[in-house]
Every structure is written in C-alpha cells, then in structure tokens.
C-alpha positions in Angstrom: 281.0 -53.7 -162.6 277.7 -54.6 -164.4 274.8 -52.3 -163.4 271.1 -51.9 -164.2 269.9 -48.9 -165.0 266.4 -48.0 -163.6 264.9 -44.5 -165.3 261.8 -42.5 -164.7 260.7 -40.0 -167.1 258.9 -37.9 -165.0 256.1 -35.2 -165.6 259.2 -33.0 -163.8 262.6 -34.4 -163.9 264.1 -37.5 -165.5 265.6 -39.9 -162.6 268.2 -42.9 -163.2 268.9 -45.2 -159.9 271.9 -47.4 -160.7 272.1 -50.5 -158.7 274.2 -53.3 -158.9 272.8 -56.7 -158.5 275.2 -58.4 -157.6 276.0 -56.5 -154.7 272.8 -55.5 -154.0 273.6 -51.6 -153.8 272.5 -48.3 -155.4 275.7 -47.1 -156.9 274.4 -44.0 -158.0 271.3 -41.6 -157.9 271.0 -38.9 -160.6 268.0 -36.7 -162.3 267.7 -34.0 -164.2 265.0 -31.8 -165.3 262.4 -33.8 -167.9 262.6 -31.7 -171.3 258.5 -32.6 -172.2 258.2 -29.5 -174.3 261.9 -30.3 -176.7 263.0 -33.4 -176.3 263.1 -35.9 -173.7 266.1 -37.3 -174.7 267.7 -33.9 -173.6 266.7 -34.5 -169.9 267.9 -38.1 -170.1 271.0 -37.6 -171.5 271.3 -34.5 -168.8 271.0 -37.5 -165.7 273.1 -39.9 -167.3 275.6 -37.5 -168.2 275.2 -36.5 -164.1 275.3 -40.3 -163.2 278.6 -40.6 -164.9 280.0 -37.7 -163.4 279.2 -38.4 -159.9 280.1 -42.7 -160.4 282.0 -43.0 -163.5 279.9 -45.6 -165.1 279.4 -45.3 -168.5 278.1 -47.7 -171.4 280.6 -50.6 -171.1 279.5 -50.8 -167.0 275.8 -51.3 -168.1 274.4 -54.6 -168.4 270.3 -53.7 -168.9 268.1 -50.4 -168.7 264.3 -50.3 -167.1 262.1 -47.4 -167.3 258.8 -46.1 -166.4 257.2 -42.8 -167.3 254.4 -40.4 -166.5 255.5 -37.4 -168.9 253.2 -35.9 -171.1 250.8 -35.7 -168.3 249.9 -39.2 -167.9 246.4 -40.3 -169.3 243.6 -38.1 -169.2 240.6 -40.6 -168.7 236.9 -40.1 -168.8 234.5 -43.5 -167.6 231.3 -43.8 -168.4 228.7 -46.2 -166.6 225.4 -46.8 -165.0 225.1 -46.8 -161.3 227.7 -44.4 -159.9 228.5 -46.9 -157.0 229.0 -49.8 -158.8 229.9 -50.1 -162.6 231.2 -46.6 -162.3 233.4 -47.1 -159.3 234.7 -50.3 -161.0 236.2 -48.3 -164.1 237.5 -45.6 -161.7 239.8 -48.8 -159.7 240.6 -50.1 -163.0 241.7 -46.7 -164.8 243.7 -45.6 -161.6 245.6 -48.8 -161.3 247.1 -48.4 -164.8 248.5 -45.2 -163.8 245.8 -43.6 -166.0 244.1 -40.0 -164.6 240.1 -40.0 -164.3 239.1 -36.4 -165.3 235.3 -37.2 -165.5 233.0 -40.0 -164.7 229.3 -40.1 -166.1 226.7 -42.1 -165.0 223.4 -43.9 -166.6 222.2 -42.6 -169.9 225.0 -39.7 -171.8 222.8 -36.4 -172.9 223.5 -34.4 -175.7 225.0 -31.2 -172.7 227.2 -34.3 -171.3 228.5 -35.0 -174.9 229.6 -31.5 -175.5 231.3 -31.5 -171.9 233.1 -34.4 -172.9 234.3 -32.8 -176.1 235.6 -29.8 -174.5 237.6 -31.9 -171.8 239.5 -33.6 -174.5 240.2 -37.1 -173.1 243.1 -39.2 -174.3 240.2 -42.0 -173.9 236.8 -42.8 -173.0 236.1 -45.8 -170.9 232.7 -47.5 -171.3 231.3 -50.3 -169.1 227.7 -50.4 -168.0 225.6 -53.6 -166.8 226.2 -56.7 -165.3 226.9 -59.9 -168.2 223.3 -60.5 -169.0 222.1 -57.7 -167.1 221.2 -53.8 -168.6 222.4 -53.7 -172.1 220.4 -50.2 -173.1 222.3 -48.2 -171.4 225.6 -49.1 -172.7 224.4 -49.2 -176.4 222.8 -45.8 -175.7 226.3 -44.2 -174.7 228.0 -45.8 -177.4 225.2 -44.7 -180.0 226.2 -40.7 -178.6 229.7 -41.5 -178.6 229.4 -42.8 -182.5 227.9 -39.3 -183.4 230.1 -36.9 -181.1 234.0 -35.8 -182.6 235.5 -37.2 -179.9 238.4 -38.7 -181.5 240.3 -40.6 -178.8 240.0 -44.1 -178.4 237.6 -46.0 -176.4 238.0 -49.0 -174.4 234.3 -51.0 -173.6 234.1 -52.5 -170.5 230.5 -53.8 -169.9 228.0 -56.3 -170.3 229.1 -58.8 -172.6 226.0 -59.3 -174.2 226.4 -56.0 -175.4 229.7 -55.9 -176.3 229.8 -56.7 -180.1 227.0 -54.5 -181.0 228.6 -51.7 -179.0 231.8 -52.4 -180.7 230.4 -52.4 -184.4 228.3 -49.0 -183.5 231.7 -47.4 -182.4 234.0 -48.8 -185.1 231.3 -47.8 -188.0 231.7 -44.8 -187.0 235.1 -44.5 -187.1 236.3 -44.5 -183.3 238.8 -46.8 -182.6 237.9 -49.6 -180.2 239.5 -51.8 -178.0 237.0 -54.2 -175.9 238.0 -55.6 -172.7 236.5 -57.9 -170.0 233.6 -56.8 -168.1 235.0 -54.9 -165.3 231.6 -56.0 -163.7 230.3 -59.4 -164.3 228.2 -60.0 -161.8 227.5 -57.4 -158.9 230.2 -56.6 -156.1 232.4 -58.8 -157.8 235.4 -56.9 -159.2 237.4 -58.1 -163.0 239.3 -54.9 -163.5 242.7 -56.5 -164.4 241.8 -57.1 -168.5 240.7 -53.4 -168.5 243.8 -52.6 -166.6 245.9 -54.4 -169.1 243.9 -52.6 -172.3 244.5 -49.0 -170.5 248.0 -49.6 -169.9 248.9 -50.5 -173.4 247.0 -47.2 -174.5 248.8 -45.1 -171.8 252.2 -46.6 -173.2 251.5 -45.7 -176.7 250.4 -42.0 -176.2 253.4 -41.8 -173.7 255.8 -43.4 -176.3 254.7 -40.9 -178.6 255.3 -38.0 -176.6 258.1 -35.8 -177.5 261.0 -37.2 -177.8 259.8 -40.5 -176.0 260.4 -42.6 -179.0 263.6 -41.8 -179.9 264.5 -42.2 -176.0 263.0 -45.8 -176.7 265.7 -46.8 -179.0 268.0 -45.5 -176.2 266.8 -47.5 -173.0 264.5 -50.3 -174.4 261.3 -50.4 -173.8 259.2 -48.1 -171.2 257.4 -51.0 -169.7 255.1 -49.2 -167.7 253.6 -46.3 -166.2 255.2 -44.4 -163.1 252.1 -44.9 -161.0 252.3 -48.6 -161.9 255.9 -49.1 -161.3 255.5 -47.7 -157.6 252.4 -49.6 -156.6 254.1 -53.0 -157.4 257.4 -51.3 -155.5 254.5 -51.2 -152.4 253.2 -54.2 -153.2 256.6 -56.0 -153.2 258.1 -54.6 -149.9 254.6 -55.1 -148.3 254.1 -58.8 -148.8 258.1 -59.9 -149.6 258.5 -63.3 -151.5 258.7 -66.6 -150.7 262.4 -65.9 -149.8 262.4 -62.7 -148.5 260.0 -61.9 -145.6 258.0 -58.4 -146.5 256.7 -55.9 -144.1 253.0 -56.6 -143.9 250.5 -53.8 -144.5 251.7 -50.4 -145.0 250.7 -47.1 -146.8 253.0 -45.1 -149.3 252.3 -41.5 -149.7 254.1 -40.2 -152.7 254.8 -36.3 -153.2 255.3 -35.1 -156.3 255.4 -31.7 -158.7 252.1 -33.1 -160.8 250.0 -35.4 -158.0 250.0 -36.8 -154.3 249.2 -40.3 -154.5 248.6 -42.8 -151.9 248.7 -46.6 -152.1 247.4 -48.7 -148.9 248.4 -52.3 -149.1 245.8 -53.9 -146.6 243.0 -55.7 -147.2 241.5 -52.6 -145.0 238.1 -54.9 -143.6 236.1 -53.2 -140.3 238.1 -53.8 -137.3 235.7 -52.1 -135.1 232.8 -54.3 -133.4 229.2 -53.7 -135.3 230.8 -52.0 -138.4 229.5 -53.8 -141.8 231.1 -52.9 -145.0 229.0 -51.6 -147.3 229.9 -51.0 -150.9 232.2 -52.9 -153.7 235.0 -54.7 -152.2 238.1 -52.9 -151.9 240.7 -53.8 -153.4 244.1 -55.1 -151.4 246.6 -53.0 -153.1 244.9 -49.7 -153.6 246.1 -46.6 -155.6 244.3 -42.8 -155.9 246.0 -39.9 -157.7 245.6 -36.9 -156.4 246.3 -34.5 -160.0 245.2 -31.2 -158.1 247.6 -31.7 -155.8 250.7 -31.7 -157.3 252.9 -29.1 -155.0 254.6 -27.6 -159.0 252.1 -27.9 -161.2 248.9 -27.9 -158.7 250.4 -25.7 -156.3 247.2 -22.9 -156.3 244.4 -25.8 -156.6 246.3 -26.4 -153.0 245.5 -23.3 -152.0 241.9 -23.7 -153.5 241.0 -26.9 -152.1 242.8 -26.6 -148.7 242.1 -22.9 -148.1 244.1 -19.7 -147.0 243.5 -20.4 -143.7 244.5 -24.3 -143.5 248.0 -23.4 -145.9 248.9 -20.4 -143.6 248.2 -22.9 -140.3 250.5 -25.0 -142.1 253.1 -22.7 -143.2 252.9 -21.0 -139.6 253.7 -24.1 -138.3 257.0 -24.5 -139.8 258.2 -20.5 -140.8 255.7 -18.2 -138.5 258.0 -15.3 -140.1 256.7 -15.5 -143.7 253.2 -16.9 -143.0 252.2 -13.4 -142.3 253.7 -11.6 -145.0 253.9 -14.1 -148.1 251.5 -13.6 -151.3 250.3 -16.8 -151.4 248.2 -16.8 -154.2 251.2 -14.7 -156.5 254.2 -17.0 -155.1 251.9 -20.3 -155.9 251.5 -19.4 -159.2 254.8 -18.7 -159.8 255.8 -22.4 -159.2 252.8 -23.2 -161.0 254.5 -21.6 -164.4 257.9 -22.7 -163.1 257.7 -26.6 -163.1 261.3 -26.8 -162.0 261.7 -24.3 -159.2 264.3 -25.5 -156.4 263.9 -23.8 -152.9 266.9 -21.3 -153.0 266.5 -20.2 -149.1 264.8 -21.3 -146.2 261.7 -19.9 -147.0 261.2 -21.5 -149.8 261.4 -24.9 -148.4 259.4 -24.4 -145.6 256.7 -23.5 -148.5 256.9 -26.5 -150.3 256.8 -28.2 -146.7 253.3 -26.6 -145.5 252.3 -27.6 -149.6 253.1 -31.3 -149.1 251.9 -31.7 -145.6 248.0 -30.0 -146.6 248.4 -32.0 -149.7 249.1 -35.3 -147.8 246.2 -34.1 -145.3 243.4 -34.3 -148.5 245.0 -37.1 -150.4 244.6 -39.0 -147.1 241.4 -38.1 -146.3 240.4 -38.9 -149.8 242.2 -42.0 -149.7 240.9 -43.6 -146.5 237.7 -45.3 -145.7 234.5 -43.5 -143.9 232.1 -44.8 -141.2 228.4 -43.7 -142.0 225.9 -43.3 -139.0 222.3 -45.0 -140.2 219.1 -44.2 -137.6 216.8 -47.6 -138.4 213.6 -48.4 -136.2 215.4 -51.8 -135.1 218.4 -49.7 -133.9 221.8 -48.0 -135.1 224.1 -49.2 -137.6 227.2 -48.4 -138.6 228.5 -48.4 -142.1 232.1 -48.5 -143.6 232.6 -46.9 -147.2 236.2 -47.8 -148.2 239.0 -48.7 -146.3 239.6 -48.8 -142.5 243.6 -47.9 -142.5 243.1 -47.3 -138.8 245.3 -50.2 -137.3 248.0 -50.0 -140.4 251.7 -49.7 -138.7 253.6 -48.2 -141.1 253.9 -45.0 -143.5 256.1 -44.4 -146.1 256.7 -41.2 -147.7 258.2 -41.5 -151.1 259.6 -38.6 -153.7 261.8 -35.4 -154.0 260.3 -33.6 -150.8 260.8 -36.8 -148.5 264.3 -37.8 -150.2 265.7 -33.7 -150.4 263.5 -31.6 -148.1 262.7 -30.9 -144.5 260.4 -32.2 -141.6 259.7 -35.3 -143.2 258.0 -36.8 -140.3 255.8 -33.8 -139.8 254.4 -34.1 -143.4 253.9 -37.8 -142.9 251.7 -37.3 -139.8 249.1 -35.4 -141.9 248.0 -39.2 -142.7 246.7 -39.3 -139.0 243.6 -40.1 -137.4 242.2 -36.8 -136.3 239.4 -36.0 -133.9 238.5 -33.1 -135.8 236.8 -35.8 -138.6 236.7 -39.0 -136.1 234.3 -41.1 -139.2 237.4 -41.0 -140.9 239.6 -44.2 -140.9 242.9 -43.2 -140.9 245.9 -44.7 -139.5 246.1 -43.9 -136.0 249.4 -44.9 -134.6 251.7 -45.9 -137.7 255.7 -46.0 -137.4 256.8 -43.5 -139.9 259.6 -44.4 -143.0 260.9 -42.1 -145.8 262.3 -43.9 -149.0 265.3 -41.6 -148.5 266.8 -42.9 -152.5 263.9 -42.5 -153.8 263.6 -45.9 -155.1 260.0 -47.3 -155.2 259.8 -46.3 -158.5 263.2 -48.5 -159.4 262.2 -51.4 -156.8 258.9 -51.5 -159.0 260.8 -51.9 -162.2 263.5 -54.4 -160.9 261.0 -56.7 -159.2 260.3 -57.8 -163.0 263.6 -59.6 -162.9 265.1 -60.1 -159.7 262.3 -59.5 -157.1 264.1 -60.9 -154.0 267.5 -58.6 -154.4 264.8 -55.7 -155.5 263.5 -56.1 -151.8 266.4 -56.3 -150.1 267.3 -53.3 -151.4 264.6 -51.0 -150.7 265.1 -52.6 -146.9 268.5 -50.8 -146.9 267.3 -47.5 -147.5 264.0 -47.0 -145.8 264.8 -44.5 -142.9 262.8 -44.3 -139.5 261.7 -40.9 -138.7 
C-alpha cells in the first residue's frame, strides 16, 4: 500500500491524514497533542505512533510526507501605511493570506508614542508599504527613518512606492534591520498586487516556524513544511470551490474553521452587490478571502469570547443547548481554565455543550466580521446605498471545518451563526446556505495534496463532506 502522509502541526494538536492515492481514500486519521513548549517532534511521533496503531502502516507503506504548520503562534504582524482604507487595508489582505496574524496596523506618519507601542508588542515583523508608484514617498521614508532608530529587531518587509523603495531599504539596512523588499502591494489606487508580499511573508513565516522548537529536527523527519496552516486550508477552499478542468467544483462557498487559537472564515465568491442600487465602494475584494479571528480561539481565546461577545450573548448561547448549567456555571473561572489548559477534552456533557455555545458566538463575530456591510448615505440628489466588503448573501453553501465540527455536537446549530439576521439587516451574510461539515477534517490535507495531485485531492474531500 503506498500512502501519503499529510501532517499539521498545530498551535494545539499534531494531525496526520493518511490517504491513498491510488484509491482515493483516507486510510487513517490520527492527532495528538502538539508539544510547542518541548519538542514537536514528541507530538508527531505521538500521532504517528497512533496512526500505526489504529492502520498498521508504518515507514515501508509511506511513499511521500506533506505538512503545514501554525505552531509557535503563527506570525505576529504589525503593517504600517498611509491611508487606513487603502495602502493599509492592502497589507492587511496580503499579511492574512500568508497565514500571517496582524496585531497592529498604523496609518500615515509613525510618532515617537506609536514607536514605543510597537516595541512593547514585539512583532515577529513589521510590514511597510505607503504610496502609490510615483505617488507619496515622504511618508514611507518617514516610517522607515523611525523604524531605523527604534530596537525593534524583527525583520521588515517594504511594500510601497517604488520610487521609494531603495532609499527606504538602505535607511533600514544601515541601520542594521534586516530587509526584504517586495512589490508594491499598491501600485496604482484600487488596484490590488498583494501576491509578491504574500510570497515575502510566507517565506518569513516558514522560517520562524521552522525554527520553533523542535520544528527543525521534525523537518529532517517529514520534508519540508511547505506552508502555513491558514494557507493550506484556503487553497483546500479554493480547490473544492472552483474544481479543475477535470473535476467539476462546487461553485461559491464559505468555510468557517473552529479551532483552539482562532475562528477563521474563508468566502470564495467574488461577493459583487446583488441588490438593485447598491455601489461598491472601497478596494476590490478579493475572490478567495481569508480573516483570522486570534481572539477567538475557543482554548486559548476562550475569555476574550466572553469579552467580546458578553455574559449575556454566551449564557443565551449556552442556554440554548444545556439550560441546566447556564445558570449555575462560573463562566469567567471555567474559561480561564481552558485558557491555561490548551488541551482540555470535554469529559461530560457539560463540557461539550460549553465548547458548543463558544464556537457558535465565536462563528456569530468571525461572521459578522467577515461579511460585507451596506452603508446608508443622505445626499441632496437622493439616497444611496453603499457596500463595504463582501455581499455573501446569495452564497449556497457553508462548511464548517476543525475538531468541534469533526468530534463535537450540533454541528448545524453552530454553522447557522453565519446567518443573515434581522437583528443587524446591513449585514451581508448568507441567508439561505445548505450547510456541510468536513467530518475528516481534511481541508487542511486537501490543501497540501492539491500541490501534486489536485484532481484525486478533490475527489476526496467530495467523499467526506457531510450534509447537516
């Protein structure tokens, strides 16, 4: 039997899907908890030690390994720009679609106060774009100036106006930053060039990732990580929504994806106004859109949940599935206690109906976060309406990918928090989708295999998406 491999080393557990090509069938599904503060090895040899148990392959069965990773936290990013709905935006799509984490954005000229923030977040790297080619350059050579004398020691990727782009390169590298220069993500207004930045960022986020603990060694064992986590699901998306010349995709769709460090959502639509006298307004959106969610992780995030969505909202939720322990539960107590316990498994019923009311509020905010808005302008000549973003209103299917979709309970009930509610009717969210669960959780492995067999990678993930 020769079998591929396909391994995730997740910010939680380590997970292998073995599939056989040549059948076109997952043989095995197996994780483990991800060792990130020993040895990722540990956790990796844990699953494959799990894999063997529960299939009997072992070394002489496997013909190639592929893996992905967001341990070590992904990449902390900060972008820095001039307008905040242009250039700005622009680094945000470019940094999220490398699987990267945007933890600050400044706009126009840096201060001296926004410096010293910026120090005391700590990126992993600093993003700097600003101006159109040919357009602003003092912007850009301003924030590189105060980036040259801060002790920010991460690296920095510029972005911006090409005119600018060698001086802004020498001021950093005098100084002793490392620099990488990229395309402008920006050359010319509303039009988009965020893949070379993309690129730039994802060879950054692979080499602080390779260097995490234990990720190096783990290198010699499976090959090369090839990409990020985030990454390796979006193309997964990407693939199943718009198939191959041989094999027939599903057209536009949305993937929610649950895990113990973020809720992200990917829409794959081009998501233009379908409602009469709505005008897009804003930078064009991209088809195959990603946001990370990183306070709404249901382990790691669990009390910015309760933060963000509020006691009242998380009890609602809670009530909905387990009116018996709404009442009584801590909330605040028991959601730090997952918090500081990364790799907690529900142990009664309770507790899963907890981690149910988590993902379903934090599918509600990723949602709303993720979808498009309709804006109201008064004008003398009349009323107009205005779409920001995406209209994901007429979008027929949601997919809900990770451990709480593939392991838990009611997964169609968290899935509907994608809806289209009355209670914010500017928001454009889908509003009568057909709802899936990846129920192998495979996206991640579909991601990875479409970079050598794309077709039998789609067939695939058809098998084991389950109506609910």
């Amino acid at each position: 039997m020769g079998v591929i491999l396909l391994i995730d080393f997740g910010s939680t557990y380590t997970k292998i899907r073995a599939v056989d090509l040549e059948k076109e069938e997952v043989v095995g599904s197996c994780q483990a908890p991800s060792t990130v503060d020993t040895d990722m090895t540990i956790g990796l040899q844990a699953a494959f030690d799990a894999l063997l148990a529960q299939t009997g392959v072992g070394n002489t069965d496997i013909e190639g390994k592929l893996a992905c990773s967001s341990a070590a936290g992904g990449l902390r990013l900060v972008a820095s720009g001039l307008v905040p709905r242009l250039t700005t935006e622009a680094a945000k799509r470019a940094a999220l679609g490398a699987g990267a984490k945007v933890i600050g954005v400044y706009s126009y000229q840096l201060t001296p106060k926004e410096i010293a923030e910026l120090e005391q977040k700590r990126p992993d790297l600093v993003l700097l774009v600003g101006g159109t080619d040919g357009g602003n350059t003092e912007v850009i050579l301003h924030n590189a100036r105060m980036l040259a004398n801060s002790d920010l020691v991460c690296p920095i990727v510029v972005a911006g106006n090409k005119v600018a782009a060698e001086e802004v390169e020498h001021i950093l590298h005098t100084a002793g930053k490392y620099v990488a220069v990229a395309a402008n993500v920006m050359p010319e207004v509303s039009q988009l060039n965020v893949e070379p930045t993309r690129a730039v960022i994802r060879e950054m986020f692979m080499r602080r990732i390779t260097h995490g603990k234990g990720l190096n060694k783990a290198e010699r064992l499976v090959g090369s990580i090839i990409m990020p986590t985030p990454m390796a699901v979006l193309r997964g998306a990407a693939l199943l929504a718009q198939g191959t010349p041989e094999e027939a995709g599903l057209g536009d769709l949305i993937v929610v994806d649950v895990g113990g460090a973020t809720t992200d959502v990917d829409s794959l639509t081009e998501g233009n106004p379908t409602q009469p006298g709505v005008v897009a307004k804003g930078l064009p959106e991209p088809y195959a859109k990603r946001t990370v969610e990183g306070d709404l992780g249901i382990r790691y995030s669990a009390p910015h949940i309760l933060e963000i969505a509020g006691e009242k909202r998380l009890r609602e939720n809670l009530m909905a599935r387990d009116e018996g322990l709404a009442g009584d539960l801590d909330l605040g107590a028991k959601l730090s206690y997952l918090s500081d316990h990364i790799d907690f498994v529900p142990q009664t019923q309770h507790d899963s109906h907890l981690d149910v009311a988590l993902a379903r509020s934090s599918v509600e905010i990723a949602m709303q976060r993720h979808a498009g808005v309709i804006e109201t302008c008064y004008l003398p000549s009349g009323t107009v309406y205005l779409q920001h973003g995406k209209d994901l209103t007429q979008v027929k299917r949601v997919i809900g990918t990770g451990g709480i979709f593939s392991y838990g309970q009611h997964p169609r009930w968290i899935l509907e928090g994608t809806l289209y509610s009355q209670r914010e009717p500017l928001s454009l969210r889908p509003k009568a989708p057909e709802f899936f669960i990846d129920e192998r959780y495979l996206l991640y492995a579909i991601g990875l295999l479409a970079e050598i067999a794309p077709e039998k990678a789609l067939r695939i993930m058809k098998k084991h998406l389950r109506k609910v």
